[in-house]
Backbone bond lengths (Angstrom), bond angles and torsions (degrees), N, CA, C in turn:
res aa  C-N    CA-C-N  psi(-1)  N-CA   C-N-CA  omega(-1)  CA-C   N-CA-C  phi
1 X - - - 1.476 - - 1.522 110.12 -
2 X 1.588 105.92 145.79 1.408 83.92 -178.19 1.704 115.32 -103.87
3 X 1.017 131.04 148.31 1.134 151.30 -164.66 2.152 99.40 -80.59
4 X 0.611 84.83 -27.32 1.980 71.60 178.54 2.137 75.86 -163.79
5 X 1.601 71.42 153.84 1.806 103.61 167.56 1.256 120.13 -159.46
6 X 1.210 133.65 116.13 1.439 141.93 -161.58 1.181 98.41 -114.16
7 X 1.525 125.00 122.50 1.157 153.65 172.57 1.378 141.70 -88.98
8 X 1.507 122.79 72.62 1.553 116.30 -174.18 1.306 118.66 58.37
9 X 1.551 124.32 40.07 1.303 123.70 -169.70 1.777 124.93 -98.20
10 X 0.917 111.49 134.19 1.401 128.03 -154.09 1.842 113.02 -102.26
11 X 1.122 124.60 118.58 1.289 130.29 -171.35 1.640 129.55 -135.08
12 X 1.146 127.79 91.27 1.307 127.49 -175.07 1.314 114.54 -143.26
13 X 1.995 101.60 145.76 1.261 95.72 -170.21 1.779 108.17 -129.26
14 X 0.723 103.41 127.17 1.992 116.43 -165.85 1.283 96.59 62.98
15 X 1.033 132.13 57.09 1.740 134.79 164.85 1.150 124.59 95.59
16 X 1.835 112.85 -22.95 1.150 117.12 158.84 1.459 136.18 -90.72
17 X 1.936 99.44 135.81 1.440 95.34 -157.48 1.914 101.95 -90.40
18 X 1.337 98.27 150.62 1.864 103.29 -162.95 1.103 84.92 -108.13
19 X 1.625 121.11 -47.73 1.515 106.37 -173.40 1.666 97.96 -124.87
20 X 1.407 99.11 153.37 1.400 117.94 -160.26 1.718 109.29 -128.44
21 X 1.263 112.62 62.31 1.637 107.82 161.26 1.910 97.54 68.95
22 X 1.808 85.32 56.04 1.503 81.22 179.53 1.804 104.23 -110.68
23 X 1.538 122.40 143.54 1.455 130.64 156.78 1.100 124.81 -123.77
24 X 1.270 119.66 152.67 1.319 134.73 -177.86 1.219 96.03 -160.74
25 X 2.218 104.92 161.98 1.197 104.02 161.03 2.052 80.89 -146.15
26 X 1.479 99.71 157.63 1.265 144.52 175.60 1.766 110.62 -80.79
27 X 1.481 135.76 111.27 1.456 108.53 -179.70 1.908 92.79 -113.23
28 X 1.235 105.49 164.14 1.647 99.97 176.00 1.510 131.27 -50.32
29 X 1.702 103.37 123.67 1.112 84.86 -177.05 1.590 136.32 106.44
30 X 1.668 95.09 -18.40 1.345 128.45 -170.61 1.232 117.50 -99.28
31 X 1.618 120.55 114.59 1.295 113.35 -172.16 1.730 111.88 -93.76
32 X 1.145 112.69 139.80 1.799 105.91 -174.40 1.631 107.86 -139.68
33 X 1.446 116.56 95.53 1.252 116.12 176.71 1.759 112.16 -78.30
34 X 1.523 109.98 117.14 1.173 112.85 151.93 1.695 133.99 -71.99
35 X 0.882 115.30 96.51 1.556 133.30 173.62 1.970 126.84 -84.57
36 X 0.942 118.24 159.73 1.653 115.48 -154.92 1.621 128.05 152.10
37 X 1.120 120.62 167.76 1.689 120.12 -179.82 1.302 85.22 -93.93
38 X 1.513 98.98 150.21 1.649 121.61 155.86 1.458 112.29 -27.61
39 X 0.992 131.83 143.72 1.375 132.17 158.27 1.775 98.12 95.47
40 X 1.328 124.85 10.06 1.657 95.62 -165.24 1.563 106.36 -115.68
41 X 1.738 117.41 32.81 0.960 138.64 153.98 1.662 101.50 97.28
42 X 0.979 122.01 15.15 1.903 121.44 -167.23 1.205 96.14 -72.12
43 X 1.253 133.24 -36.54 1.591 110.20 -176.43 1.315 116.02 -99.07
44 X 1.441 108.04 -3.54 1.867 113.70 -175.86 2.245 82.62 -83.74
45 X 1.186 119.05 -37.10 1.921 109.19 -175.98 1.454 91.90 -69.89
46 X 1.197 139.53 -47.37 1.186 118.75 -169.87 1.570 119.81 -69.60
47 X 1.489 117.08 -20.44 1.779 123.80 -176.76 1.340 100.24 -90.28
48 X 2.091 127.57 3.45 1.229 110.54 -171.29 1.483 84.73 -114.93
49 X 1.227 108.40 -6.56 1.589 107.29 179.41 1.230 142.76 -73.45
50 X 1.832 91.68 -28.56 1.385 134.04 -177.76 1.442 111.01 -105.82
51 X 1.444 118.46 11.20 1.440 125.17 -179.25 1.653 117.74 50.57
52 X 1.549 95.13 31.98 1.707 100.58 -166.67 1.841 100.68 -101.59
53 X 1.500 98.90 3.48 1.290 108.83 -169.08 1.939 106.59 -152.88
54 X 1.243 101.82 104.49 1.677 99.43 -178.23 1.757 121.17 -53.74
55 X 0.614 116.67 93.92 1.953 112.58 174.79 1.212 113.70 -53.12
56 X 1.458 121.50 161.41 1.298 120.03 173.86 1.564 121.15 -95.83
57 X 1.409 102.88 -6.80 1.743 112.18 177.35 1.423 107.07 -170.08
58 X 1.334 115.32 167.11 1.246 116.50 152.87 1.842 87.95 115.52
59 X 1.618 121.64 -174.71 1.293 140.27 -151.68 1.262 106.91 -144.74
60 X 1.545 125.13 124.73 1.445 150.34 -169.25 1.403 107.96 -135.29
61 X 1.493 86.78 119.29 2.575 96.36 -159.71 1.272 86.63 -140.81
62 X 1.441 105.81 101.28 1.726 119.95 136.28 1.680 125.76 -73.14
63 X 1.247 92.81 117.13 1.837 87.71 176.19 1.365 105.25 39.57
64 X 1.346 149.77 44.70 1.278 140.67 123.89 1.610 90.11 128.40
65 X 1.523 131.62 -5.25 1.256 132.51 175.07 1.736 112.36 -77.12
66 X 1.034 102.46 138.84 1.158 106.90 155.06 1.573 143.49 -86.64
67 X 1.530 127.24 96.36 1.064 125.95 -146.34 1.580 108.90 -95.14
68 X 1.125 101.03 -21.95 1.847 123.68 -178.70 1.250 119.85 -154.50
69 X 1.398 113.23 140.20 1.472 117.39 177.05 1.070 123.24 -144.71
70 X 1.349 135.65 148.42 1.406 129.97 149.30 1.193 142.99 4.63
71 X 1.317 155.57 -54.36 0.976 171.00 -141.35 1.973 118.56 22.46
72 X 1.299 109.03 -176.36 1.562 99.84 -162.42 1.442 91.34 -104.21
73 X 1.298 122.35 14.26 1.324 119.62 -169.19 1.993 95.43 -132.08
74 X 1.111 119.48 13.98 1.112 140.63 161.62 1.847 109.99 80.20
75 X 1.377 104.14 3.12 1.429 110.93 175.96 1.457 103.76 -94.70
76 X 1.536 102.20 169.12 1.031 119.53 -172.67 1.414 115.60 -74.76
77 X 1.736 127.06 166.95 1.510 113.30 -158.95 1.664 87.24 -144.58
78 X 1.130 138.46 155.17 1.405 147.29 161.56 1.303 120.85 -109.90
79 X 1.342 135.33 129.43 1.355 125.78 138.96 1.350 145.37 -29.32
80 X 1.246 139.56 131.94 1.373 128.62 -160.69 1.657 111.78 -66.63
81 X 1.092 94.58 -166.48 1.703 101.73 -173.49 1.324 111.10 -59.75
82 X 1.288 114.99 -69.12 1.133 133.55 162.54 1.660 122.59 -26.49
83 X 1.230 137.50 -44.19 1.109 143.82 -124.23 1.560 62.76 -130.74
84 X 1.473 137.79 -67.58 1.363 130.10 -143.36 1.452 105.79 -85.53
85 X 1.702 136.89 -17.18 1.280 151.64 140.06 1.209 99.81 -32.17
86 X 1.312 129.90 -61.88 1.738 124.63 -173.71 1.008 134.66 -59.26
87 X 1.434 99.15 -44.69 1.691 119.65 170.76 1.580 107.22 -44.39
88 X 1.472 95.57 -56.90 1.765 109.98 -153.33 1.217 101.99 -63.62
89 X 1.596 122.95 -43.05 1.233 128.38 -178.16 1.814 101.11 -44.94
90 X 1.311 133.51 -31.94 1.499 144.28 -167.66 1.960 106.49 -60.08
91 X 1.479 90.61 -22.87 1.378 94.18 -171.12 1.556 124.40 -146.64
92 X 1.231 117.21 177.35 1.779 116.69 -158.98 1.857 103.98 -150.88
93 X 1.224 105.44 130.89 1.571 113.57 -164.85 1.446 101.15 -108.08
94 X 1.355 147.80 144.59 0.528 165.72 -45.32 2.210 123.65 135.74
95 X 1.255 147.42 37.42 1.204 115.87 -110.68 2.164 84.16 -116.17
96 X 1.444 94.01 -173.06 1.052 94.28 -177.29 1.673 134.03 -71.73
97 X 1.681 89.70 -24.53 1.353 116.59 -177.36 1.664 110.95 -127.69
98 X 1.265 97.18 52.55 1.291 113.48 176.15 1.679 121.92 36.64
99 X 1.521 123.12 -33.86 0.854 115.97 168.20 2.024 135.80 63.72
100 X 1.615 75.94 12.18 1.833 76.82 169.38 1.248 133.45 -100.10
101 X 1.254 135.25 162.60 1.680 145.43 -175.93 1.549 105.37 -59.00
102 X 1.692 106.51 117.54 1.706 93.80 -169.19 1.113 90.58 -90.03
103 X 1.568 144.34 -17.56 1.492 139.90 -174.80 1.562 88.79 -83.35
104 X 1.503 150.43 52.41 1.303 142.52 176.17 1.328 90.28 -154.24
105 X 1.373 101.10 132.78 1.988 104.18 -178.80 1.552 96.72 -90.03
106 X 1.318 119.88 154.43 1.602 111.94 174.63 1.403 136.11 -21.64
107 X 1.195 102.51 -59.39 1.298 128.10 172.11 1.726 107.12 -34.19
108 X 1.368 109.45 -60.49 1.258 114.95 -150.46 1.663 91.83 -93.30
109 X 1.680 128.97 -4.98 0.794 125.51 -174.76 1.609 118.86 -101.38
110 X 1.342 107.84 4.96 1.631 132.00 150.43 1.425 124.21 -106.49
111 X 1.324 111.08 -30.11 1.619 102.12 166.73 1.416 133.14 -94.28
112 X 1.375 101.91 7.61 1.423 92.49 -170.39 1.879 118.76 -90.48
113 X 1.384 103.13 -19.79 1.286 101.09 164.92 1.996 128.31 -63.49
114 X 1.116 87.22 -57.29 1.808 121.92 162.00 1.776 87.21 -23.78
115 X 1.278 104.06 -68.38 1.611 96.68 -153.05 1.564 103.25 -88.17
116 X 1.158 114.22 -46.62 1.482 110.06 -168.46 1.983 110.69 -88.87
117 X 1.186 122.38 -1.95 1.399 115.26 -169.25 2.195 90.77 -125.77
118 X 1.059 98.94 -17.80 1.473 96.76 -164.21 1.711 85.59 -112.29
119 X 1.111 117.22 -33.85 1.690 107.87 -173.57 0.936 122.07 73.38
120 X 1.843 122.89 26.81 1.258 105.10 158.01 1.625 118.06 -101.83
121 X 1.388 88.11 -157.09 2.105 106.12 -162.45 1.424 101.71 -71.27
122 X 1.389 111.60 121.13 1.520 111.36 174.74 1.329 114.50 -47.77
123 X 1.509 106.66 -47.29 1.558 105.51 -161.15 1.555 114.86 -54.36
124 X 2.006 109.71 -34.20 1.631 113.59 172.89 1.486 95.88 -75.61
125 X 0.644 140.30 -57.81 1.807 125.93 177.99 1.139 117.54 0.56
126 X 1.611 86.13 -79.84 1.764 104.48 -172.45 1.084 123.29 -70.74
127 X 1.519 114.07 -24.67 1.792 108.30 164.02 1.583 106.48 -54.40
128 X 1.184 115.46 -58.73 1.809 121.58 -159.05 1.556 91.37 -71.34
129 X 1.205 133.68 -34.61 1.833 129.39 171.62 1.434 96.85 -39.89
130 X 1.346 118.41 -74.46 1.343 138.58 171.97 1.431 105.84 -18.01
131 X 1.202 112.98 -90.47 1.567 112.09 -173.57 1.687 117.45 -43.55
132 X 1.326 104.65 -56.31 1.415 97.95 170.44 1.228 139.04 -53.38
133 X 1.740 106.35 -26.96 1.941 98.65 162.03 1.517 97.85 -79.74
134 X 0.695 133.96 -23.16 1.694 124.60 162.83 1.029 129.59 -39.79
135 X 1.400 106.14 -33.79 1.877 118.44 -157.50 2.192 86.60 -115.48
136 X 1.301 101.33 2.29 1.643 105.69 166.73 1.169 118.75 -95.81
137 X 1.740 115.72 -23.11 1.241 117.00 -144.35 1.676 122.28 63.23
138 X 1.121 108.13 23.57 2.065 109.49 155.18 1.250 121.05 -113.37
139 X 1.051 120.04 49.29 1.500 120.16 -152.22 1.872 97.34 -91.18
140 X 1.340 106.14 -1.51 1.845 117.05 -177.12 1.672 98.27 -119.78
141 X 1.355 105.28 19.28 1.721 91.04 -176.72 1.335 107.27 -127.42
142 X 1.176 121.45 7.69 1.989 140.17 -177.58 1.517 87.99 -36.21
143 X 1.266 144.42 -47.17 1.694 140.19 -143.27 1.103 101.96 -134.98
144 X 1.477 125.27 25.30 1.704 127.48 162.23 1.010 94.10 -86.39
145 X 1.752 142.70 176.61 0.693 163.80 -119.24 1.710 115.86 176.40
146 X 1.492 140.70 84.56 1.324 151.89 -167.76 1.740 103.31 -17.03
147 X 1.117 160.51 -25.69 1.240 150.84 116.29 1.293 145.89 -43.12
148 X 1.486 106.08 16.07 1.462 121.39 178.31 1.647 96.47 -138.89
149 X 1.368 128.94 9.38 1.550 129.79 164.39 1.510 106.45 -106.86
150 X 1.347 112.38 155.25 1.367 142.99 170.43 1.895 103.73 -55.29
151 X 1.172 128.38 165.58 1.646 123.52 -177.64 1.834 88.86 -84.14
152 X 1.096 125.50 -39.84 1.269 123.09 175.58 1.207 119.51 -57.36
153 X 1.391 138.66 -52.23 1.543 125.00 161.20 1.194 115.60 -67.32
154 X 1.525 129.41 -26.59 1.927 115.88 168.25 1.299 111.74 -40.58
155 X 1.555 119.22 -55.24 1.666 140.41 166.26 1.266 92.62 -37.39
156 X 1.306 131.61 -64.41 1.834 118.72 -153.40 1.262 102.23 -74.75
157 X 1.167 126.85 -22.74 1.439 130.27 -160.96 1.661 103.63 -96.92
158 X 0.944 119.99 -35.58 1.387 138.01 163.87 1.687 108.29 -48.07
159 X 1.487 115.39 -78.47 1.274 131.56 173.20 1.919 101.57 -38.26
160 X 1.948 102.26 -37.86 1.957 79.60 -169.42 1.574 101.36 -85.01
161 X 1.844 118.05 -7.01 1.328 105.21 166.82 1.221 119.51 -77.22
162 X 1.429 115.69 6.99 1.852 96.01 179.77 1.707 95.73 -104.09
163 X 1.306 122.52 -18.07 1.367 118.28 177.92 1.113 119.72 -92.03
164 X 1.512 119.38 15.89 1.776 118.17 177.32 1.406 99.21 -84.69
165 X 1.743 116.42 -34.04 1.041 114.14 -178.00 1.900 115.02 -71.94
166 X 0.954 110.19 30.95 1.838 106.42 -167.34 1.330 124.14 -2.95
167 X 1.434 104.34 78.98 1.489 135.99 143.90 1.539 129.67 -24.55
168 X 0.896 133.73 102.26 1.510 141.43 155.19 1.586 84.46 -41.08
169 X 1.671 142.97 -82.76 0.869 151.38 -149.77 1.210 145.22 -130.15
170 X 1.437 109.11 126.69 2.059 91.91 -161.68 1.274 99.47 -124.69
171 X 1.325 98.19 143.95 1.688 121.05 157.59 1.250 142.97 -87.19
172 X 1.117 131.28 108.26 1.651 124.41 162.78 1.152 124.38 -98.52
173 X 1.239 110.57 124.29 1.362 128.84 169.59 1.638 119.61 -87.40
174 X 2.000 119.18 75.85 1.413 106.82 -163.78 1.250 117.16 38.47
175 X 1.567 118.30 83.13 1.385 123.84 171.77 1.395 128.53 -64.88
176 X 1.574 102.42 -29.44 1.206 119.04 179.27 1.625 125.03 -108.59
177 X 1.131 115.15 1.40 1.355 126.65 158.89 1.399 124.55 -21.58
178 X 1.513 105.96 -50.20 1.416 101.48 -149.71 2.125 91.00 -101.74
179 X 1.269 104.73 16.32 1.240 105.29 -172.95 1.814 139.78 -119.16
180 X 1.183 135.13 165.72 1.508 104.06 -158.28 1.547 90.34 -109.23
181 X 1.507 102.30 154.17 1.733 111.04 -167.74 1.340 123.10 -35.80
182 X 1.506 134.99 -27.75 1.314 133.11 177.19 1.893 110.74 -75.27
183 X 1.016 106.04 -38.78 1.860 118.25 173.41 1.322 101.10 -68.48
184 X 1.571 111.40 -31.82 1.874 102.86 -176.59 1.624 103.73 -64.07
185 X 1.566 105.07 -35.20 1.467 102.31 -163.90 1.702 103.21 -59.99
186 X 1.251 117.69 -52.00 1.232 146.03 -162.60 1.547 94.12 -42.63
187 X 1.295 117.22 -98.13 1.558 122.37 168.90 1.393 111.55 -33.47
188 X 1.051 129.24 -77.61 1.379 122.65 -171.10 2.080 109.10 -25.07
189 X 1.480 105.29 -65.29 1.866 110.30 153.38 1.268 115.56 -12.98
190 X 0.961 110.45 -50.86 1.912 122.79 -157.50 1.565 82.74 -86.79
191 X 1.178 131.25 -107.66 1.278 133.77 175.26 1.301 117.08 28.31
192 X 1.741 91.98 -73.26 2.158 103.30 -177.02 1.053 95.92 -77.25
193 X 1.348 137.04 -22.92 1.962 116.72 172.55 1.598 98.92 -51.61
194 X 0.952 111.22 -64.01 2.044 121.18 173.63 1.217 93.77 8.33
195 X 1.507 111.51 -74.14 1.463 141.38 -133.50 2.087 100.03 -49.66
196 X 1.303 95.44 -52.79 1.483 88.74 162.53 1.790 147.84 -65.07
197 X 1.112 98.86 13.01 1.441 116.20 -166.89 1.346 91.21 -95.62
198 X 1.653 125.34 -32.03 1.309 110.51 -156.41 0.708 134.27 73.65
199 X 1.749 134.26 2.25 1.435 151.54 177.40 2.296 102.42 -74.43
200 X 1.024 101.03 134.19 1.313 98.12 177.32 1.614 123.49 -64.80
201 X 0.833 144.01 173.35 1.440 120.90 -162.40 1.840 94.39 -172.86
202 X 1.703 100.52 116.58 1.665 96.69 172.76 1.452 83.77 -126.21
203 X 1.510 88.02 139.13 1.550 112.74 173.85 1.289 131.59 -131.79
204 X 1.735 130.89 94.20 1.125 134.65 144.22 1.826 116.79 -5.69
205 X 0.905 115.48 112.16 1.205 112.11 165.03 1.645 140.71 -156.21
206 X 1.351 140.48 123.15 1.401 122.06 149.67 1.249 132.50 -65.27
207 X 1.243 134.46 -12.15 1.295 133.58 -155.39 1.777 89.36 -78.37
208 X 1.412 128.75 149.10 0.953 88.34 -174.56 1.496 102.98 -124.99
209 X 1.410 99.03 -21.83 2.219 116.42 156.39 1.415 93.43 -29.94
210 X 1.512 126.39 -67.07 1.351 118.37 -145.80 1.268 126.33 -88.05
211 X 1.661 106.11 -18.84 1.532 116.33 157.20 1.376 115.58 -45.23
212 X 1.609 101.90 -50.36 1.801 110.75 -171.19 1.720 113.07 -76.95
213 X 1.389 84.84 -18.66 1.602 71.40 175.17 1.796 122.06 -91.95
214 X 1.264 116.78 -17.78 1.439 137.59 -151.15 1.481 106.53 -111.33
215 X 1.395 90.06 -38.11 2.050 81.98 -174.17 2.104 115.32 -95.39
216 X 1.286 103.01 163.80 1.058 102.23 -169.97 1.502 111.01 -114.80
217 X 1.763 98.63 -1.87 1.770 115.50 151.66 1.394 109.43 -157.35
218 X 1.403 114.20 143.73 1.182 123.36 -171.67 1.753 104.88 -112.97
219 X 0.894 106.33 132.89 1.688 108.93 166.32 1.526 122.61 -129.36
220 X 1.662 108.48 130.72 1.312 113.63 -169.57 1.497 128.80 -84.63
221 X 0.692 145.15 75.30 1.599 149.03 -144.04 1.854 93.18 -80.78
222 X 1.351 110.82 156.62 1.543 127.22 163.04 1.399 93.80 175.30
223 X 1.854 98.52 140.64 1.636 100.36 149.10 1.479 103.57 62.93
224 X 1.546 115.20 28.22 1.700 111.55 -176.11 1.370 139.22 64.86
225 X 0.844 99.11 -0.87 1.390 116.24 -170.17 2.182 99.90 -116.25
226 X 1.536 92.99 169.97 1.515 113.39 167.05 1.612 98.46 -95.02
227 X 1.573 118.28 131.14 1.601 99.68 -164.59 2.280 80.05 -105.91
228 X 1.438 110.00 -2.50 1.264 108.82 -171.21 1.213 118.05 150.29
229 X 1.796 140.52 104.10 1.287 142.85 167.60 1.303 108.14 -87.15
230 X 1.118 105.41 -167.97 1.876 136.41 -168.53 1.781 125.57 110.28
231 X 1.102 119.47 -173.09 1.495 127.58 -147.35 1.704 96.41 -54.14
232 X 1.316 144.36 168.30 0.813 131.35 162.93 1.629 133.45 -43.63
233 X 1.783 88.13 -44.08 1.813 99.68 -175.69 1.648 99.64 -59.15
234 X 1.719 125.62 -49.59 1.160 125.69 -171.13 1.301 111.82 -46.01
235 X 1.598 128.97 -45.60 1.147 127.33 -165.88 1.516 123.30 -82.80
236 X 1.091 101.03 -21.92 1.861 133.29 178.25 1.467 105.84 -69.62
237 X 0.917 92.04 -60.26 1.882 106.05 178.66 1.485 106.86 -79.64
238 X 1.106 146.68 -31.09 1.514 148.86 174.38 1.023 104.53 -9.54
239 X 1.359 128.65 143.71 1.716 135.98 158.84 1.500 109.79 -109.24
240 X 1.450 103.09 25.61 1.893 100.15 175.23 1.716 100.02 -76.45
241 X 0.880 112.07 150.38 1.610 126.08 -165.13 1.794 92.60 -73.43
242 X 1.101 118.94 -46.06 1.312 127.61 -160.16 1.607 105.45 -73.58
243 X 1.518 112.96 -51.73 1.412 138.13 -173.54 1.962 85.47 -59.05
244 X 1.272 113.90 -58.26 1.589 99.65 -179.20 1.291 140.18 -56.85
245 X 1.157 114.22 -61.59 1.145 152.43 158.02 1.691 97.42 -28.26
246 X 1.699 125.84 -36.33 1.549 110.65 -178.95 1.449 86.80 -91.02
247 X 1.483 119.38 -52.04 1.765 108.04 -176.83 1.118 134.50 -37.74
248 X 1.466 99.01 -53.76 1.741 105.49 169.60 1.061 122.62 77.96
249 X 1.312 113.99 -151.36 1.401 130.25 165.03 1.947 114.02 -32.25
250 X 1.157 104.99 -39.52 1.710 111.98 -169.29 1.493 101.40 -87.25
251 X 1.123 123.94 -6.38 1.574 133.22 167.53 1.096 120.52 -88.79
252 X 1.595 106.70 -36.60 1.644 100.69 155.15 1.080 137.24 -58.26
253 X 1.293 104.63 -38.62 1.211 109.11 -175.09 1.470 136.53 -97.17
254 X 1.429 94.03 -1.52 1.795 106.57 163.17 1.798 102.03 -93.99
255 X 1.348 103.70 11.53 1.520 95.31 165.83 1.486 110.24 -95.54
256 X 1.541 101.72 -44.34 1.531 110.42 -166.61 2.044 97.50 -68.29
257 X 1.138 102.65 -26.19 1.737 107.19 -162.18 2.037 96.56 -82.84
C-alpha cells in the first residue's frame, strides 16, 4: 500500500508556476531521494506535501486519507483540523536548519511533542528519547542545550526529534545544506543507519554518492516538473540530455568507474 500519493499538483507563486502537474507516490518503507538544480521546486513539493505550504490544486493521500483536494471551483481544499492532526501525526520533517527550541535542552527538544501533542506516557518517552540519542551518538548530551552542539549534532538531534514521534514517514528537506563537508559526512551516516528501521524516508538532496547509494528510487526534478525517475542505476546511467547535463561530471564517472 502506498503510504503517501501526490496527485497532479499545481504550485505557483506571483504567476510563476514552481510546480507543474507533478505525481508521485511513496510505498512503505521506500526510500526516494529527490535530486535537481536549485530552483526546480524540490523543496516547495516537499512543503506542499507536508501541508507546510498551501498548493493551488491537485491531491495529498496519506494511507488512503485524503489530506487535499481539488475543489469544484478548481482550488485547492483541506481537511479539517481534526482529520489533518491525524494525518500529520503519520509523519516527521526533517528541516534544513534544524529548526529546534534553543530555550529547550535536548531532551525536552524530542520529548515534548511525544508527550504533550501525541499524549503519551512520559516515562515511555524518555526511555525511546534515550535510545535514539544512542542510535545518534548523543547519548551524554540529553541536558545540552542547541547552542552548545556542533550544526552536525543539531541535525542528529533534529532527525531523533522527528522519530520520537514514530513516523510511517520522514522528510528531509537538504539535511545537509546548511553544513560544512565533514558534518555532511556525519549526518548523512545517521541517515543510512535509518535505513534499517524501515521507516519510509523522502529525501531532498544534492549529495549525489548518497542519493545513489541510499535510495531505492530516485527522481529528477527541473523546471517543475519530474524530468524522469527509476532505480538509482536507471537514473545515473540515463541518456536524457537533461538528466546529464545536471549529473555531469559524476555521471561520467560512475560510468568510467
Amino acid at each position: 500500500m502506498n503510504l503517501l500519493e501526490i496527485n497532479h499538483v499545481e504550485k505557483a507563486f506571483d504567476g510563476l508556476g514552481v510546480l507543474k502537474d507533478i505525481s508521485l507516490t511513496v510505498g512503505e518503507g521506500e526510500i526516494v531521494s529527490i535530486i535537481g538544480p536549485s530552483g526546480s521546486g524540490k523543496s516547495t513539493l516537499l512543503r506542499c506535501a507536508t501541508m507546510l505550504e498551501t498548493m493551488d490544486s491537485g491531491e495529498v493521500i496519506y494511507l488512503g486519507k485524503k489530506a487535499a483536494w481539488t475543489g469544484a471551483d478548481g482550488k485547492a481544499v483541506y481537511a479539517g483540523k481534526k482529520e489533518l492532526r491525524e494525518i500529520q501525526s503519520q509523519y516527521g520533517l526533517v528541516f534544513q536548519n534544524f529548526n529546534l527550541f534553543p530555550h529547550y535542552s535536548v531532551m525536552k527538544n524530542i520529548t515534548d511533542a511525544p508527550i504533550h501533542v501525541q499524549k503519551r506516557e512520559k516515562e515511555i518517552v524518555y526511555r525511546e528519547a534515550r535510545e535514539l540519542l544512542r542510535k545518534m551518538g548523543l547519548e551524554d548530551k540529553e541536558n545540552a542545550y542547541p547552542c552548545q552542539l556542533s550544526g552536525g549534532q543539531c541535525q542528529r538531534v533534529a532527525i531523533a526529534r522527528a522519530l520520537a514521534l514514530n513516523p510511517k514517514i520522514l522528510f528531509f528537506d537538504e539535511p545537509t545544506s546548511a553544513l560544512d563537508p565533514e558534518l555532511t559526512g556525519e549526518v548523512l551516516k545517521v541517515i543510512k543507519s535509518l535505513a534499517d528501521l524501515d521507516i519510509a524516508m523522502v529525501i531532498v538532496t544534492h549529495e549525489m554518492a548518497f542519493a545513489r547509494d541510499i535510495s531505492d528510487r530516485v527522481i529528477f526534478m527541473a523546471d517543475g516538473v519530474i524530468v524522469e525517475q527509476g532505480t538509482p542505476e536507471q537514473v545515473f546511467a540515463s541518456d536524457n540530455e537533461r538528466t546529464q547535463s545536471f549529473l555531469g561530471r559524476y555521471g561520467e564517472m560512475l560510468q568510467r568507474g
